[in-house]
N, C-alpha and C positions, 0 to 999 in steps of 0.2 A: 580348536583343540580343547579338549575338555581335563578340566585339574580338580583333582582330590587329595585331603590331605587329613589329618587326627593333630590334635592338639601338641602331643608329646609322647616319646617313646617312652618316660619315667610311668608314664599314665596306661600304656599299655602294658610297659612290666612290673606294673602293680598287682595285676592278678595273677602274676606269674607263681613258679613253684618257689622261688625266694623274691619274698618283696625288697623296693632298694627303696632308700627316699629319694622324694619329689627334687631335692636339690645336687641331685648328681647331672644327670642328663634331663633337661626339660625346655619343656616346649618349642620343640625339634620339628620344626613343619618342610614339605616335600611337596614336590611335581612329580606326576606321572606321565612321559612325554612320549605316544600320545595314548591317553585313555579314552576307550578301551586297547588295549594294546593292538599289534597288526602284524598281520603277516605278508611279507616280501620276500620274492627269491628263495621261497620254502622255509624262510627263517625267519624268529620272533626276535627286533631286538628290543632291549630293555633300557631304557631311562630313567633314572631319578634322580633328580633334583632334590638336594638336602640339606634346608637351610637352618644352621644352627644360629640362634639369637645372642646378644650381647648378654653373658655370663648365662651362656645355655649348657656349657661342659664343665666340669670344674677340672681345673689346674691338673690334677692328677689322677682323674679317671679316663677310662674308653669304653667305648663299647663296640660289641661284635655285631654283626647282623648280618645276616643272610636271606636274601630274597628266596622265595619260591614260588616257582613259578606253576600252580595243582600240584604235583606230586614230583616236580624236580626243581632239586635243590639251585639255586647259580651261585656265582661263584660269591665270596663275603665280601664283606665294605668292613671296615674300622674306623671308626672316626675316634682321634686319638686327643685326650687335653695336652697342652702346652708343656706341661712335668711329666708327662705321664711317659712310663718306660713302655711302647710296644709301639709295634710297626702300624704304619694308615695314615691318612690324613689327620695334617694337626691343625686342629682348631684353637686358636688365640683366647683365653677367656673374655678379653676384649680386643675387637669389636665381636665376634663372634666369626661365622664365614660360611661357607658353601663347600659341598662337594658332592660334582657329578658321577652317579655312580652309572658304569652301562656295562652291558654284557648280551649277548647274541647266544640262542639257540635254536638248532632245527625243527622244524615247525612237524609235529604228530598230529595223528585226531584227537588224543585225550584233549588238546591245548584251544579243542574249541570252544568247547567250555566250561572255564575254569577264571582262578582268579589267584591274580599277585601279590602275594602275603609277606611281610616280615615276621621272622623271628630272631632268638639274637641272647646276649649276655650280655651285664653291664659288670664292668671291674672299677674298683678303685683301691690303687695302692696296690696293683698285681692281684687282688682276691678277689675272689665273685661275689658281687653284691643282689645281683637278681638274674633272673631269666627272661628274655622279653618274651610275651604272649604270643603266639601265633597271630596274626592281625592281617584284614582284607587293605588293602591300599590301592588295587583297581580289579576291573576284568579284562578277561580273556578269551576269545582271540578272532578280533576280525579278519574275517580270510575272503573279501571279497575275490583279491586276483584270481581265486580259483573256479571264479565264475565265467572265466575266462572259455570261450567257445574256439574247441582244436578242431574245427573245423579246416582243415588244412586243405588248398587249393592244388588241384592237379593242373595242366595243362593237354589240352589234345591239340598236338599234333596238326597243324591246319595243310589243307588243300592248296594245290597254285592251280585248280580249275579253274578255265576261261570258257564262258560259253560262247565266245568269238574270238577268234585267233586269226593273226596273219599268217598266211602260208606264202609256197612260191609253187607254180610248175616252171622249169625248166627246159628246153631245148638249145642242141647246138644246131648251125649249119658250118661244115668244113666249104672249102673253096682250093680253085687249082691255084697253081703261083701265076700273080701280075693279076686277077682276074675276079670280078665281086659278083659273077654269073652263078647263080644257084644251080647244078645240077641235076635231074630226075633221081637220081638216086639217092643223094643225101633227103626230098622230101620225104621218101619212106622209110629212113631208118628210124629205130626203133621208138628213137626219143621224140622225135615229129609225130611219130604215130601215137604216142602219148601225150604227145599236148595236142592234137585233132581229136582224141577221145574224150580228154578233159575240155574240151572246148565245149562239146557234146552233154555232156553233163552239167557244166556250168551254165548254160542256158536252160536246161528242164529244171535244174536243182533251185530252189527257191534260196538256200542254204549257203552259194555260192554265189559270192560277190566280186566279181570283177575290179582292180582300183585301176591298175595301170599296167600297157605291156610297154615292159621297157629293153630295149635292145642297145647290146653294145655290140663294134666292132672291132676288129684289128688286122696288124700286115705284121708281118714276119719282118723279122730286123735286117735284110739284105734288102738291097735297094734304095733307089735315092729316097729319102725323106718326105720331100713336099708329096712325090708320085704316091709312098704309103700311105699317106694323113690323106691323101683322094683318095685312093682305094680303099680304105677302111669304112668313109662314110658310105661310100658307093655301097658298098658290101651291107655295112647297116639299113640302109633304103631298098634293095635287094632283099632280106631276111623280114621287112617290114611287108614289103608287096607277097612275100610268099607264104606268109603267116594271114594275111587281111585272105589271100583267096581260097586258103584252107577255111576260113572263119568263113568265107562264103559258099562255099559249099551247100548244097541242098541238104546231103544229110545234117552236116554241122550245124548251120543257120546261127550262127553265135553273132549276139550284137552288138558287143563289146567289142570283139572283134573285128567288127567291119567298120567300126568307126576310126576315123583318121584321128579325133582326138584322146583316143584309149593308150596312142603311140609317144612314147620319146625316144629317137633314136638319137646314138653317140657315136660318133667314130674317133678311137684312139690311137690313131695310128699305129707305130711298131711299138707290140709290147716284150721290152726288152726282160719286164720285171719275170714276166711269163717265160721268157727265153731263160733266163738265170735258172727257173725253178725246176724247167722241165729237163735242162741242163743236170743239176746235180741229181733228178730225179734218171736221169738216162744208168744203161749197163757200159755209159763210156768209162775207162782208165781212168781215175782217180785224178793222177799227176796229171791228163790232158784237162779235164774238167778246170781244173785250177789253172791252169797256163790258157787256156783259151778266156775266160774270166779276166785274168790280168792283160792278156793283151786288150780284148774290149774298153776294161777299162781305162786304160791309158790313155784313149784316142780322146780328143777334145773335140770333134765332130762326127756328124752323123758321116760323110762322105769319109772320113777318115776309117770307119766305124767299118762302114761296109766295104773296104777297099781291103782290110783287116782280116773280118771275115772271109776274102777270097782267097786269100794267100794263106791261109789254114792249111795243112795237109790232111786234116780231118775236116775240111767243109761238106765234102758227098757225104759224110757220116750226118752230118747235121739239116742237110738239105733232105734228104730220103727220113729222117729218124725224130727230128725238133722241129726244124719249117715247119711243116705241114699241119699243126696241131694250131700255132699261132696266127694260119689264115682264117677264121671265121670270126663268126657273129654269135653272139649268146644272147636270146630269148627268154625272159624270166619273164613271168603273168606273178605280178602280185596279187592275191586275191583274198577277202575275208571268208572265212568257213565257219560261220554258223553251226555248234553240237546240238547235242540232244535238247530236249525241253526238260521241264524236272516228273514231268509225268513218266516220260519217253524211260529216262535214266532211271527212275524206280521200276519201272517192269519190267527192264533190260537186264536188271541187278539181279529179275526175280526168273528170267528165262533163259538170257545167255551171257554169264557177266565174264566168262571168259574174255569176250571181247571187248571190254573195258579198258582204258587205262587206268595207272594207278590212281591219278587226280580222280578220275570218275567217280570212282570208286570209293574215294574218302567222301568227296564230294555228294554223293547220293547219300551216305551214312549221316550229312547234317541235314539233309529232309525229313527224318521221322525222328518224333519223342519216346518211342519205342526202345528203351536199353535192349530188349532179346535181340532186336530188330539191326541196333546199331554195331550190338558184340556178333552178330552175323557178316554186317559187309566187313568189320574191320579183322576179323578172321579168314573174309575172303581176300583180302588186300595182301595181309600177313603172306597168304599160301603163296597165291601168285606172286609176288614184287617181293620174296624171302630177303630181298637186298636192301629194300628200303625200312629204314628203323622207325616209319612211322606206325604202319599197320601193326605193328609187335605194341610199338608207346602207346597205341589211343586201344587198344584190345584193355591192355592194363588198365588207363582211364576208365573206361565200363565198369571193370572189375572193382576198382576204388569205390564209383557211385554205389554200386550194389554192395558195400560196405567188406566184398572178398581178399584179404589186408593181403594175406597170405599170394594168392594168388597173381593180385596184382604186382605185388615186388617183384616175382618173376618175371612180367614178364616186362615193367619197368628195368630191369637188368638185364633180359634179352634186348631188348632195342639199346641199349646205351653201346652193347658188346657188338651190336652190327652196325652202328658208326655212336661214337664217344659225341653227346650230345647235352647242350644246357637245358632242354626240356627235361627228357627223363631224369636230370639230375634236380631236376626243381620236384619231379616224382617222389623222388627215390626220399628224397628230403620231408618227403610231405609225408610219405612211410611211418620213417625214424620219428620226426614230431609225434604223429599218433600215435606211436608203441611208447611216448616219452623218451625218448634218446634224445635229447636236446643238442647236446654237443655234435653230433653225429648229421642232423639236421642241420644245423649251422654251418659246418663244412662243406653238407651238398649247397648249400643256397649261398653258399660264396662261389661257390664253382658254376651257380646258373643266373648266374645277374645276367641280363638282357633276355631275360627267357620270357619277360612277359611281367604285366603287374601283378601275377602270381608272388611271384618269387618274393615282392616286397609286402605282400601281405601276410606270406606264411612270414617273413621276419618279422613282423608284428607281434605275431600269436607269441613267437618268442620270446619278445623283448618283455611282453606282459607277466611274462612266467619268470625272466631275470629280472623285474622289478625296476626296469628302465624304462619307463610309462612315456617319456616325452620323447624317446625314439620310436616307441610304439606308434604315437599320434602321426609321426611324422611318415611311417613305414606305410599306414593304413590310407596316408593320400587324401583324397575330395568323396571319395567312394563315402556316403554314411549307410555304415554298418555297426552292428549289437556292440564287436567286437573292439570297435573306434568308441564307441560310444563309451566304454567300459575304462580302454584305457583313458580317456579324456577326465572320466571323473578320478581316477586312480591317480591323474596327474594332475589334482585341486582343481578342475575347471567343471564346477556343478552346473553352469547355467549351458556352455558349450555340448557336454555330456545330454542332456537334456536332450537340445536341440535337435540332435543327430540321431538319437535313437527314437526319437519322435518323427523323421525324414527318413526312417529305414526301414526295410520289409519285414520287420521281425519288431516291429512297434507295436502290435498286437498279439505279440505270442508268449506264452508264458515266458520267457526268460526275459521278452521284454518289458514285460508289465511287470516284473521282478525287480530290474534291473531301475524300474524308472520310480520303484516303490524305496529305494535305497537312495536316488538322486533325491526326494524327498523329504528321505529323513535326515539328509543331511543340510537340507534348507529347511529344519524343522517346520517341516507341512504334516500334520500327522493326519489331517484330512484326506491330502493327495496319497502318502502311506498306506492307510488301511482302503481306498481304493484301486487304489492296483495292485494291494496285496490280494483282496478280496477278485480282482478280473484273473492274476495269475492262480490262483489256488481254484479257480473253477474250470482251468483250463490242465492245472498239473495239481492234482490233491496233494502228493509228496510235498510239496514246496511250503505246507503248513505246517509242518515240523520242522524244516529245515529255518522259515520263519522266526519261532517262538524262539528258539535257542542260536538267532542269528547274534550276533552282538553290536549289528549296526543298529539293532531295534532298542537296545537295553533301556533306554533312557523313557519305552512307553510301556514297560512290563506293569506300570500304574496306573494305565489307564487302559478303563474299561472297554470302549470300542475296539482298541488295538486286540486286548485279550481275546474278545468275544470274535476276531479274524479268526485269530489263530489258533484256539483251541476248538 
């Protein structure tokens, strides 16, 4: 922290327009906390420190003073003697004492710079004895925080593409009652004839992986018990053999298929759970649904169970209409299916992307660095999948990169409007940041926490701009970036600052080599200084004016190398 200070305010308002003597107010020394002053949270505030000495006021004088700050006034100080009639601090003729004088205002461009003056009155005995002179006491105004890069982070929208997925083919085979005998007619309905066709395909198809056929069985809940629990598996072994001789088929030739270890069969005996479902799923009477339920379950055995069920008046409704559903075996081929290649999916996107899914389709969008390319398939996405809010969110993304603000919002608030989302709202957020809406961004990015390490770095950008540097650091994460870098020094940490902008992709770009020319002059290096001010000014010419009249440099306006950078 750097302190300046003048002998005595008697000594400056000596050349004033009424001189006073030496022995009213003198040698009055002050801090300026901190010179050159600074700007945070868009505001300058002001500090002074003002220490009057043992018999520096007399008894019955005061004086006025008022700081300015270039061309605006703040508000006055009084520093009042011990007799003296008016309002202010009172200073003791002995020992003498202190007072801190501070005041806060909003930060403009004139205030970059310029410099913090006193002027002032001295009174003694209520009359005016002098005018204090106008007087430098620091400068003004570092505004590094404004260096601050609003680079604000979107989110797109990611893919649940899998280029391998588990699937299933399914088949039933139904059965007569008491009976695990497959009949010619259940092999060719329709479902059979679609797992013999996918049998067929699964063998040419390189794409199709076989893991396991698994078959279940079941009996129908009339009947004794143990007889179902045999029947069931029987009927499973049965679905097994007539599934292995489809698989052996000449046409089919499937190999998976005709192996005995592709199989696990299960026999479940009576499934009641099935009976219940298909129950309330039936056109039976409500009231009987429920009366036939409660009688079932009342019985504590199976034989109880099924003596139950015969004494129904509705059991023929049950035997012609539910039975028969609960005699088979269910066949599921779990198999992997292999999609497209990423060659395949871009020239499918570019001949028939109709036939896409949604995932596909975002999915092919992260194989090219092409924005025209990428604001194509996520347009195409949009059209098709109108339901899903990502093709609307990552269309906008596009729109952000290619810097279209406007555009983007829209259509960031189209996708939030087809389902209410913490992405787009980390968007939408990222919007308001750049137009400066602060507040407004702060609210979306409360409402997108978990959206992604987005969300905690546009809070960062914020926190840099509210002048809360050590939430900044902490928002910005492990990630070293310009922006971490910036707030670390902004929050006293010159060597960490350093470090991180020196580990970051932007360590050689002008705002880097700017940035690291300032982490310098604050370890007064004026060697490291005038070389990276000199690598950033050959990279942004602008930044040589912005230099001369920086105020983190003030302290080498006298020395020649520095000058010879910057002008």
């Amino acid at each position: 922290m750097k302190k300046k200070g003048i002998k005595s305010i008697a000594f400056v308002a000596a050349a004033g327009l009424m001189a006073t003597s030496c022995d009213i107010v003198r040698d009055v020394e002050y801090t300026v906390v901190p010179s050159p002053l600074e700007m945070h949270n868009d505001s300058v505030k002001v500090r002074i420190d003002v220490m009057v000495p043992e018999k520096g006021i007399k008894k019955n004088a005061y004086a006025e003073i008022v700081p300015m700050l270039g061309d605006k006034p703040l508000k006055p100080v009084t520093i009042v003697g011990e007799k003296a009639t008016a309002n202010g601090a009172v200073i003791p003729y002995k020992p003498g004492g202190k007072v801190v004088y501070e005041d806060i205002v909003a930060y403009t461009p004139d205030l970059e710079v310029s410099e913090l003056k006193l002027t002032g009155e001295v009174f003694k005995k209520g009359k005016a004895k002098g005018y204090i002179d106008e007087g430098k006491i620091a400068d003004a105004t570092i505004i590094t925080p404004y260096l601050v890069d609003k680079d604000f982070r979107v989110i797109m929208a990611k893919d649940a593409f899998k280029r391998v997925t588990q699937e299933k083919q399914i088949a039933e085979i139904n059965y007569l009652k008491g009976s695990p005998v497959v009949r010619s007619g259940e092999k060719v309905d329709q479902d059979m004839k679609d797992l013999e066709a996918f049998m067929i395909r699964a063998q040419k198809n390189p794409k199709i992986k076989i893991n396991a056929i698994n078959i279940t069985a079941f009996a129908s809940i009339e009947g004794e018990e143990t007889k179902n629990n045999t029947l069931s598996e029987n009927r499973a072994k049965s679905a097994k053999e007539t599934t292995m001789e489809m698989a052996a088929k000449k046409n089919v030739a499937n190999e998976a298929g005709q192996k005995d270890a592709s199989y696990s069969t299960v026999g479940k005996g009576e499934d009641f759970e099935g009976f219940k479902k298909a129950l309330k799923a039936s056109e039976m009477d409500e009231g009987d649904k429920d009366r036939i339920l409660r009688i079932l379950e009342m019985q504590q055995t199976a034989s109880s169970r099924e003596q139950a069920i015969r004494d129904l008046s509705t059991y023929l409704y049950l035997d012609k209409n539910i039975f028969p559903a609960q005699r088979r075996s269910e066949i599921v081929v779990d198999f992997d299916l292999t999609g497209y290649t990423d060659e395949e999916l871009t020239a499918l996107s570019k001949s028939n992307i109709d036939t896409m899914t949604v995932e596909e389709v975002l999915f092919t969008a992260t194989l090219t660095d092409d924005m025209n390319e990428k604001l194509r398939l996520y347009k195409e996405a949009e059209r098709m999948f109108p339901e899903d809010y990502r093709g609307a969110n990552n269309v906008g993304g596009v729109y952000y990169m290619q810097n279209k603000m406007a555009e983007a919002k829209t259509q960031f608030e189209k996708a939030n409007a087809i389902e209410e989302n913490i992405i787009s709202k980390n968007n939408l957020a990222a919007i308001a940041g750049a137009k400066g809406e602060r507040q407004k961004a702060k609210d979306l990015l409360g409402e997108a926490n978990g959206a992604g390490d987005e969300v905690s770095y546009n809070k960062g950008i914020l926190a840099i701009q509210d002048g809360k540097y050590d939430a900044a650091v902490s928002n910005f994460g492990s990630e070293d970036t310009y922006n971490k870098a910036l707030a670390q020094l902004l929050n006293k940490n010159d060597s960490g600052a350093k470090t991180t902008i020196e580990n970051s992709e932007e360590a050689k770009t002008a705002k880097g080599y700017y940035l690291k020319a300032i982490i310098a002059s604050r370890q007064d290096n004026i060697a490291e200084v005038n070389k990276n001010l000199s690598a950033a000014i050959a990279q942004d010419s602008s930044l040589k004016a912005k230099a001369a009249r920086d105020r983190e440099f003030i302290d080498y306006h006298e020395n020649a190398a520095f000058m010879a950078v910057v002008k």
